[in-house]
C-alpha positions as CSV (number, residue, x, y, z in Angstrom):
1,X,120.3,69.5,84.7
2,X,116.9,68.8,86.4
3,X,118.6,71.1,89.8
4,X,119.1,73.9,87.5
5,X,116.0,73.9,85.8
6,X,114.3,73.6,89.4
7,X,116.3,76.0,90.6
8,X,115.7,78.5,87.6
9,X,112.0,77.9,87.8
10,X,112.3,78.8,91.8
11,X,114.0,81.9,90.9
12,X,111.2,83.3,88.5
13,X,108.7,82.7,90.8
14,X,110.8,85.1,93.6
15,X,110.9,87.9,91.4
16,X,107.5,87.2,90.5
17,X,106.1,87.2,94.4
18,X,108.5,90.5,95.3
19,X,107.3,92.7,92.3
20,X,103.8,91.2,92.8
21,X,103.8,92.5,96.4
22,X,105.6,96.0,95.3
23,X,102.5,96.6,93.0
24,X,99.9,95.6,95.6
25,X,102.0,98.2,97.9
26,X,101.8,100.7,95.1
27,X,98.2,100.3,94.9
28,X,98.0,100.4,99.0
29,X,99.8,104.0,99.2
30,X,98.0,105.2,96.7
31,X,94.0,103.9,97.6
32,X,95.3,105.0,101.5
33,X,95.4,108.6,100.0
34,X,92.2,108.5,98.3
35,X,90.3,107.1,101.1
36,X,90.9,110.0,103.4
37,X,90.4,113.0,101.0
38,X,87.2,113.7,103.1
39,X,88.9,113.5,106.0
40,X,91.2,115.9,104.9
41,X,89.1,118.2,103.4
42,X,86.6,118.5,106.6
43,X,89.8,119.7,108.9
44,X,91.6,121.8,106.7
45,X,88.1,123.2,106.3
46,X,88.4,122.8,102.0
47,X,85.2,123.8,100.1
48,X,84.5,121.7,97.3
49,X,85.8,124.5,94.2
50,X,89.2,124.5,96.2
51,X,89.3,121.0,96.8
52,X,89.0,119.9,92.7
53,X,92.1,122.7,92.5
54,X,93.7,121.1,95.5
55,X,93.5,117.5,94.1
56,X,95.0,118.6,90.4
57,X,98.4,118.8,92.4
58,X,98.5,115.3,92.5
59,X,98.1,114.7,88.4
60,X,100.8,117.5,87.9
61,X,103.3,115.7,90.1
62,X,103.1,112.8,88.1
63,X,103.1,114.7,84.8
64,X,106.3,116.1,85.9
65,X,108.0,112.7,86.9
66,X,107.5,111.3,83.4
67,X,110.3,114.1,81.7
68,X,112.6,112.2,84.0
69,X,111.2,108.5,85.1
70,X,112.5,106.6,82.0
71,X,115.9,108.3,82.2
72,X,116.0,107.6,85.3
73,X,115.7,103.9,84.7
74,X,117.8,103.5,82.2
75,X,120.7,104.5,83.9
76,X,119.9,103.2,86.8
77,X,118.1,100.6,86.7
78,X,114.5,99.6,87.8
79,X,115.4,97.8,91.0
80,X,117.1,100.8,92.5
81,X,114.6,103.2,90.8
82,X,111.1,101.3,92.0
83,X,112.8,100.5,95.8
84,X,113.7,104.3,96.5
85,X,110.8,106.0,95.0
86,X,108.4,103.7,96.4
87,X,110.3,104.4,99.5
88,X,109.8,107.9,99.3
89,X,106.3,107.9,98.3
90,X,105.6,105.9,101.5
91,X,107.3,108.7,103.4
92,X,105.4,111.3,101.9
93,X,102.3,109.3,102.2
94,X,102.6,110.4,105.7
95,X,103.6,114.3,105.1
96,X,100.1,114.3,103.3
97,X,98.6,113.3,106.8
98,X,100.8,115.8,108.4
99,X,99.6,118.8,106.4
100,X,98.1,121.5,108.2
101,X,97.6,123.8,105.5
102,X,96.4,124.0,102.4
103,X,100.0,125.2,100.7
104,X,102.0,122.8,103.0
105,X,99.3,120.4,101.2
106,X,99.6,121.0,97.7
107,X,103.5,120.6,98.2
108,X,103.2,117.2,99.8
109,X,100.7,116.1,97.0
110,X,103.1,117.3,93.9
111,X,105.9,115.3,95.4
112,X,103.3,112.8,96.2
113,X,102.5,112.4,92.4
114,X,105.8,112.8,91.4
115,X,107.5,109.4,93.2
116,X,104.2,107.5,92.5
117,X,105.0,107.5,89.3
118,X,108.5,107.1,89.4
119,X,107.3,104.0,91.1
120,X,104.7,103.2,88.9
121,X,107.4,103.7,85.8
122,X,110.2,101.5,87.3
123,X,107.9,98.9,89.0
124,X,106.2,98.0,85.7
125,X,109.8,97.6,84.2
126,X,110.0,95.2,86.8
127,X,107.3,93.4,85.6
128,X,108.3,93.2,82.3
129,X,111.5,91.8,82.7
130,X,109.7,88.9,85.2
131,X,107.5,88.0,82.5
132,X,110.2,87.8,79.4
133,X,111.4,85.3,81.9
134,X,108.6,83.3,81.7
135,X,108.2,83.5,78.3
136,X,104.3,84.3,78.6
137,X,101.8,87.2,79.6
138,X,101.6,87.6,83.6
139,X,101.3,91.4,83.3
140,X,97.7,91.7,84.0
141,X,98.1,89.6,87.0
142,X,100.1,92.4,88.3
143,X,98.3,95.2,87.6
144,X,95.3,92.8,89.3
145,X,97.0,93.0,92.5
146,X,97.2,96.8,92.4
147,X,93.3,96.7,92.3
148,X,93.5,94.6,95.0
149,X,95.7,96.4,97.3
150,X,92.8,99.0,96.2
151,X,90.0,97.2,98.0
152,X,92.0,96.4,101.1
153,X,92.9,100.0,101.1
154,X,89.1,101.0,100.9
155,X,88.4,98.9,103.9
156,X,91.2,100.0,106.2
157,X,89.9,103.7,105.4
158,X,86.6,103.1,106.3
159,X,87.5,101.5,109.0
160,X,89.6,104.1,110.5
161,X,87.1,106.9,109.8
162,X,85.0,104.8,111.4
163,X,86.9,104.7,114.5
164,X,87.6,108.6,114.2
165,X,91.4,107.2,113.9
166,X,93.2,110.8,112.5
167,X,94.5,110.8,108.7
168,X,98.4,111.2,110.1
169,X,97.8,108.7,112.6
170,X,96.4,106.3,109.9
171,X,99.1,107.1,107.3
172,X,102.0,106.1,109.8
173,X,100.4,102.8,110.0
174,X,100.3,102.0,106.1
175,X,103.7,103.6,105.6
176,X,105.0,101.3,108.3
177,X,103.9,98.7,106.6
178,X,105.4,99.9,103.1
179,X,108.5,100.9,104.2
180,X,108.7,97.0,105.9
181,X,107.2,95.5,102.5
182,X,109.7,97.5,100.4
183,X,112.5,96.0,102.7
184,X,111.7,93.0,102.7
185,X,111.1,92.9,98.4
186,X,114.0,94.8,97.4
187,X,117.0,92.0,97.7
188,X,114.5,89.8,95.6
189,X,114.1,92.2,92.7
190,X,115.6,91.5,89.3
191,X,118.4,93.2,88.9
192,X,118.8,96.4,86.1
193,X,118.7,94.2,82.6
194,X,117.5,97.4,81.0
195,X,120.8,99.2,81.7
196,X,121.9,97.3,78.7
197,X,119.8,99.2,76.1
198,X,121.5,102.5,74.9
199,X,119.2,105.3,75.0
200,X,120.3,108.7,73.6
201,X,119.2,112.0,74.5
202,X,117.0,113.1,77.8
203,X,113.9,112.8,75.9
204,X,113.6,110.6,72.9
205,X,110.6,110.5,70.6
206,X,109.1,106.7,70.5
207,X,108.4,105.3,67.2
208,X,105.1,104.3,65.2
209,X,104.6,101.4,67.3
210,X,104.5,103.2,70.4
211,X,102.6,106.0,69.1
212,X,99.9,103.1,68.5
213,X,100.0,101.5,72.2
214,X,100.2,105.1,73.6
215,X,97.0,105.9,71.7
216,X,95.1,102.8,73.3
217,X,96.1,104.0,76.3
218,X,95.1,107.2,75.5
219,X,91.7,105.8,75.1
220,X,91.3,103.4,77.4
221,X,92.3,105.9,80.4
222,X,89.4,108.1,78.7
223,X,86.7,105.5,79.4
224,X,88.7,104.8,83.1
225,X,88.8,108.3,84.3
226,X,85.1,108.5,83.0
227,X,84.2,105.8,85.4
228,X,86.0,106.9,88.1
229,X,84.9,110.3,88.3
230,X,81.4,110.4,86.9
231,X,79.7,106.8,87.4
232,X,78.2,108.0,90.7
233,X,76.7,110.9,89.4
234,X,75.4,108.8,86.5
235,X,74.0,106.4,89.1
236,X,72.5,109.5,91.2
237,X,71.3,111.8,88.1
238,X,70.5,109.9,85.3
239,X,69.7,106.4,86.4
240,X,67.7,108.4,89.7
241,X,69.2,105.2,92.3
242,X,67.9,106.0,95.8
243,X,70.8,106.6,98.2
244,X,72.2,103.6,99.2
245,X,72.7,102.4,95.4
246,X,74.4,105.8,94.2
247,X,77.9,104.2,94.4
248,X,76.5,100.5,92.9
249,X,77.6,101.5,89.8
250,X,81.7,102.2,90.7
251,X,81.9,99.2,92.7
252,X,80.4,97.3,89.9
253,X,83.0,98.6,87.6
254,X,86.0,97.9,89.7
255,X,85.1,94.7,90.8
256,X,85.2,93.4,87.0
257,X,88.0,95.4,86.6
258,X,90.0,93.8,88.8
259,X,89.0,90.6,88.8
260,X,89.6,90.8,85.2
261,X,92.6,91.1,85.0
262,X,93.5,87.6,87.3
263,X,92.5,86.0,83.8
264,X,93.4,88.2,81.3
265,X,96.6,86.9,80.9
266,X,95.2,83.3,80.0
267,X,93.2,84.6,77.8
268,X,95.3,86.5,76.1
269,X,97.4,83.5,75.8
270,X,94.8,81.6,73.9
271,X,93.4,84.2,71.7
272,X,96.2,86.6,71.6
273,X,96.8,90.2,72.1
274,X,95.2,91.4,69.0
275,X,92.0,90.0,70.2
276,X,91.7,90.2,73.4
277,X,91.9,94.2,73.1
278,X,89.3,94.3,70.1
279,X,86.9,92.4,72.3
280,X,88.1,94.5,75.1
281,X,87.0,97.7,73.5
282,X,83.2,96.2,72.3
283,X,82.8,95.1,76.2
284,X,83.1,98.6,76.8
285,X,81.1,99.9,73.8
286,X,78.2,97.0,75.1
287,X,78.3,97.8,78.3
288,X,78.1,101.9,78.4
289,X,75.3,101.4,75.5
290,X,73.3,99.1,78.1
291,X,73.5,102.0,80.7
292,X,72.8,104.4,78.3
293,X,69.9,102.8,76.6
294,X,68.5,100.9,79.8
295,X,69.1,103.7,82.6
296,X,67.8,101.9,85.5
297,X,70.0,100.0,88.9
298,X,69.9,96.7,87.3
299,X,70.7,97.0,84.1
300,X,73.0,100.3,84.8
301,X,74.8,97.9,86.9
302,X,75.1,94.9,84.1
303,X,76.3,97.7,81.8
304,X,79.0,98.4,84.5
305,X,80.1,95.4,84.8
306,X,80.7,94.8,81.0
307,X,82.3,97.7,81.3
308,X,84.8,96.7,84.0
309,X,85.6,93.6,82.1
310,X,86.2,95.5,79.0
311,X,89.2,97.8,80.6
312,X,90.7,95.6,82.7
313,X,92.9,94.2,80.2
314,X,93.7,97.1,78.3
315,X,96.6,99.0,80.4
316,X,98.2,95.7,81.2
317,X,98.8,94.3,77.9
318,X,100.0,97.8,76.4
319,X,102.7,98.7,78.9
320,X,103.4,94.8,78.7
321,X,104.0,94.9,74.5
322,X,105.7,98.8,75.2
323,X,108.3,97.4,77.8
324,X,109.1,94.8,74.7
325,X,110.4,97.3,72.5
326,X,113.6,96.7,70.8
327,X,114.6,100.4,69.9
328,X,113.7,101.9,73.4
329,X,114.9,101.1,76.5
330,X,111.8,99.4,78.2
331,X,111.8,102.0,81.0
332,X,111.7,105.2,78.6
333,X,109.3,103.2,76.1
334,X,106.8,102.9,79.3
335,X,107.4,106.5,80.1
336,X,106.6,107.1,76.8
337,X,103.3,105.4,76.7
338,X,102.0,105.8,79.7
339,X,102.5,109.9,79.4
340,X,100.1,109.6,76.2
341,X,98.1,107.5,78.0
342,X,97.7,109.8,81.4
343,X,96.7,112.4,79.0
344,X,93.0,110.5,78.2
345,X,93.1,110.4,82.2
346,X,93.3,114.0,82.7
347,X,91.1,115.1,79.5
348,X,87.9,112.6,79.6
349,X,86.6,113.2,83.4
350,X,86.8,117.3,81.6
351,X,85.5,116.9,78.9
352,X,82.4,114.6,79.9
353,X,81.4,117.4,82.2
354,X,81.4,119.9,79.1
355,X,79.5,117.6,77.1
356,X,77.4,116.9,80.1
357,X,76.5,120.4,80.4
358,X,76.0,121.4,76.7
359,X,73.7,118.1,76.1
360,X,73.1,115.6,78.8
361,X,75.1,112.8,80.6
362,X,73.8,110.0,78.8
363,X,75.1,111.7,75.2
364,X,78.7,111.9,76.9
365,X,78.1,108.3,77.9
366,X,78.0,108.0,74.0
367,X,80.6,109.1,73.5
368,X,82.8,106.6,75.6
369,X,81.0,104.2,74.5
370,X,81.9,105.2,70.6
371,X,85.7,105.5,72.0
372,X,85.6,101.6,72.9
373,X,84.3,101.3,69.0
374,X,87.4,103.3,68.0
375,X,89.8,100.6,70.1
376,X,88.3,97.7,68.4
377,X,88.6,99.4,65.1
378,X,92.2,101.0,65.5
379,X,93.8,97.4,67.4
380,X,91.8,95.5,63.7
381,X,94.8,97.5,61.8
382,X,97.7,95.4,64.0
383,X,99.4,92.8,63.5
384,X,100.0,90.4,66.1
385,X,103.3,90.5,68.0
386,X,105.8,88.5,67.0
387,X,108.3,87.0,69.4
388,X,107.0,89.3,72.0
389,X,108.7,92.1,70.7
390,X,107.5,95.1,69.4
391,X,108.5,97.0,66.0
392,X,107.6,99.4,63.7
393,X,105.6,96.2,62.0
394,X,102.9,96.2,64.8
């Protein structure tokens, strides 16, 4: 008995460690990309206009993968789904390099977007069939090593700009390395489970309780894409940083972002889900109102960090409690979710340039700062899962 619980216990941790290291590769290929758009855009000669159309190719991809990612899943499984289309996306990770025109480039990023989040889909099925194994929340620990695998991707950029090392050149390196890591994870995978859960139809409507996670998500991915896309122009307009601070406030953020979420499954399992996303959203309604009402480096960059802490743990524990479902196959309740949820992504960088220009930066900062209210307020009207499952009760 003692060998087989041993031997179970060995077992977990496996499928733990390979679909750990497929979400640190996810979050390699994908950084890699970002790291070079400069790159990219100074030899194919882009202007800035026709760069911002250039770079919506990559968000329509994925839009268009998640009509088909949870089907996809479902019948055939997440281990076969995440291995090739993370496959592929390492492969076109290098096509992107290849490019040496600007239609041959918005081909290369649609496809781009479209296996990333196949992989992203059928990779965080993964996960949440490792952690019903355990019996506990490991989800954000995952999603901690994508950040991760950001950084180190970050690095390796500047590194190879540095060394005037050519995008292509760079890109066969890191999809080397993928197309080894993918490899050498794949036999370690847990096999389909989700298979088992009948799904009906090509496209099937989720239920109240998704509706609820997906707006979260929805939310959350607001006050994310707001930080990706305007905290440097926040830093450089409003809070008037000299140069060298200009990107203080970005790094600020995804530090806490991702070291927050190396913890937020232990907190979660001592104060629960419930209120670890109500506290979640007032760390981001504290911290924006800092920046907002205190707009210089220091205390811009305390209000960042609060910030960081407050969405690290968001994502995480909402695909965690969608993948639980029990009227959804977890792969299609994810896609489900996550396409709500991509849709704050795409809208809130838009429409804080909008209010930005009709009022000021710091009102739009309001704004996400008054979303992060709305979190705690709409997460006060759950209930708190039950046996890890989610119904129409939560």
């Amino acid at each position: 008995m003692l060998g087989l619980l041993v031997s179970t216990e060995r077992t977990k941790r496996v499928y733990r460690l390979a679909v750990g290291s497929l979400f640190f590769l996810l979050g390699l290929c994908s950084a890699s990309w970002a790291s070079r758009i400069p790159s990219i855009q100074q030899d194919l000669h882009i202007s800035d206009s026709l760069l911002g159309i250039i770079l919506f190719a990559l968000p329509v991809g994925s839009m268009v993968s998640l009509s088909f990612a949870g089907h996809l899943v479902t019948k055939y499984g997440s281990k076969k789904v995440a291995g090739y289309s993370l496959f592929f996306y390492s492969i076109l990770l290098y096509m992107v390099g290849l490019s040496q025109n600007i239609p041959v480039l918005i081909t290369s990023l649609v496809l781009f977007g479209m296996a990333g989040n196949t992989a992203n889909i059928a990779i965080n099925t993964q996960a949440v069939g490792v952690e019903a194994k355990y019996g506990r929340n490991i989800m954000a620990s995952f999603h901690g090593l994508w950040s991760l695998a950001g950084f180190s991707a970050a690095a390796i950029g500047t590194v190879m700009i540095g060394r005037n090392i050519l995008p292509q050149n760079h890109f066969i390196i890191i999809t080397a390395i993928l197309l080894a890591g993918v490899a050498a994870c794949f036999q370690y995978l847990l096999p389909g489970e989700e298979k088992s859960v009948p799904q009906k139809g090509f496209f099937v409507k989720p239920d109240k309780a998704l509706i609820r996670l997906g707006i979260i998500a929805f939310c959350c991915m607001i006050c994310e894409g707001a930080m990706f896309d305007w905290s440097g122009i926040y830093f450089q307009n409003v809070v008037a940083a000299d140069k060298e601070w200009i990107g203080a406030g970005y790094t600020a953020f995804m530090l806490t972002m991702a070291s927050g979420r190396f913890v937020a499954d232990w907190l979660t399992s001592r104060i629960g889900f419930k209120r670890t996303l109500q506290g979640s959203g007032a760390l981001i309604a504290t911290g924006l109102t800092i920046a907002v009402i205190f707009p210089f480096v220091v205390t811009a960059i305390i209000g960042f960090l609060i910030v960081g802490f407050g969405v690290s743990s968001v994502i995480p524990l909402i695909y965690s409690e969608a993948g639980k479902s029990k009227t959804t196959s977890p792969g299609v309740a994810l896609t489900a979710v996550s396409s709500i949820g991509f849709l704050g992504f795409l809208i809130g960088p838009p429409l804080i340039g909008v209010i930005a220009g009709a009022l000021s930066l710091r009102i739009s900062f309001v704004l996400i700062a008054c979303i992060g209210v709305f979190i705690t307020v709409i997460t006060y009207y759950f209930k708190e899962p039950r046996n890890n499952s989610v119904s129409d009760n939560t």
